[in-house]
C-alpha positions in Angstrom: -2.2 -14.4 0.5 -0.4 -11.3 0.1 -3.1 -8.3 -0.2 -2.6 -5.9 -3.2 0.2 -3.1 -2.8 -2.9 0.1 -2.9 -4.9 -2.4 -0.6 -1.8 -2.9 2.1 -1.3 0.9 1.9 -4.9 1.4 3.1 -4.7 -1.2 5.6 -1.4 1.1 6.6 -3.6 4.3 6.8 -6.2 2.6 8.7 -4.0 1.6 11.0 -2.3 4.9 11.1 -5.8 6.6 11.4 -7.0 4.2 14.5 -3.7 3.0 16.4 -5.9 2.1 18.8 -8.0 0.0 16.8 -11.5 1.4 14.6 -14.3 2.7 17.5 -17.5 0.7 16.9 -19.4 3.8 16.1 -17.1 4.3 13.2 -17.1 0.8 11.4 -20.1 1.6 9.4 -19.2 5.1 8.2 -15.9 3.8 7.7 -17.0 1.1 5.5 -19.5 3.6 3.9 -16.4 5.7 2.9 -14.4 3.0 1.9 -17.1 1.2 0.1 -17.4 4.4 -2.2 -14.0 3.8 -3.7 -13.5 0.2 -3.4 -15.0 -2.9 -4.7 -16.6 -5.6 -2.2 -14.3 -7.6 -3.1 -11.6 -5.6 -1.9 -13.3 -4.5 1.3 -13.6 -8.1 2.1 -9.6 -8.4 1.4 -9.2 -4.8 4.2 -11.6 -6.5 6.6 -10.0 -9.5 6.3 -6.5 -8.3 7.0 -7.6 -6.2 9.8 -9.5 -9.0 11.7 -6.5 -11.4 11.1 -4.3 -8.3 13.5 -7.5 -7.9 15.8 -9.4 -10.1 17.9 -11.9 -11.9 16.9 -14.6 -9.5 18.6 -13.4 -7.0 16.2 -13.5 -9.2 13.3 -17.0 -10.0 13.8 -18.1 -6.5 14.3 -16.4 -5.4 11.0 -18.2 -8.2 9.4 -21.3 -6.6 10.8 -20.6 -3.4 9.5 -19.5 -4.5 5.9 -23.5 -6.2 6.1 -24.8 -2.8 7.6 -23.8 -0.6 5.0 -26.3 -2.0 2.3 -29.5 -1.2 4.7 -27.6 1.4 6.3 -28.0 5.5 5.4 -25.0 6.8 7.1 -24.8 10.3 7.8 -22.8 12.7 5.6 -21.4 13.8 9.4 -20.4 10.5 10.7 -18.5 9.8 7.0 -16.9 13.7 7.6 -15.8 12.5 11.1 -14.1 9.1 9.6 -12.7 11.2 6.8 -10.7 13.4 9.0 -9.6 11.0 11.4 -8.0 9.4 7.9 -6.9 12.6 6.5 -4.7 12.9 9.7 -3.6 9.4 9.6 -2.0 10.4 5.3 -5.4 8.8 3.8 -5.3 10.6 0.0 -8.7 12.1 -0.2 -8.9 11.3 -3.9 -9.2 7.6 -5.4 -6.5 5.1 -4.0 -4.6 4.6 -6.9 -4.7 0.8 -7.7 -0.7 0.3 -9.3 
């Protein structure tokens, strides 16, 4: 299943963002971010797509994380950290605009 055109473009700036592949200490602020502007549904769809390009140690971590986040406080520094590391990747800063 083809992903949404905004949701490929942010699978494109994560992937920009981490060429090397999302740190584990950044899943759950990077969900946390993500999860502020997107629906679960549609973070399932990111995850998804990222753990199909990943291994499957990957995929299960960003699993994890997505189930974190719920009974998770993240830290406003962590989600700043996660944020940049985006911003230099071209992440807009503002709502992805769903076309």
């Amino acid at each position: 299943m083809a992903l949404p055109s905004f949701l490929a473009r942010i699978v494109d700036w994560l992937r920009a963002g981490y060429p090397d592949g999302v740190p584990g200490q950044d899943y759950i602020p990077l969900v946390a971010l993500l999860g502020s502007q997107l629906t679960d549904d549609e973070l399932a769809l990111i995850a998804t797509e990222l753990a199909f390009s990943s291994s499957p140690e990957s995929a299960e971590e960003i699993g994890k994380a997505i189930g974190a986040v719920t009974r998770t406080e993240v830290s406003e520094s962590d989600i700043a950290r996660v944020r940049s590391r985006l911003a230099a990747g071209g992440w807009p800063l503002a709502t992805p605009d769903r076309d």
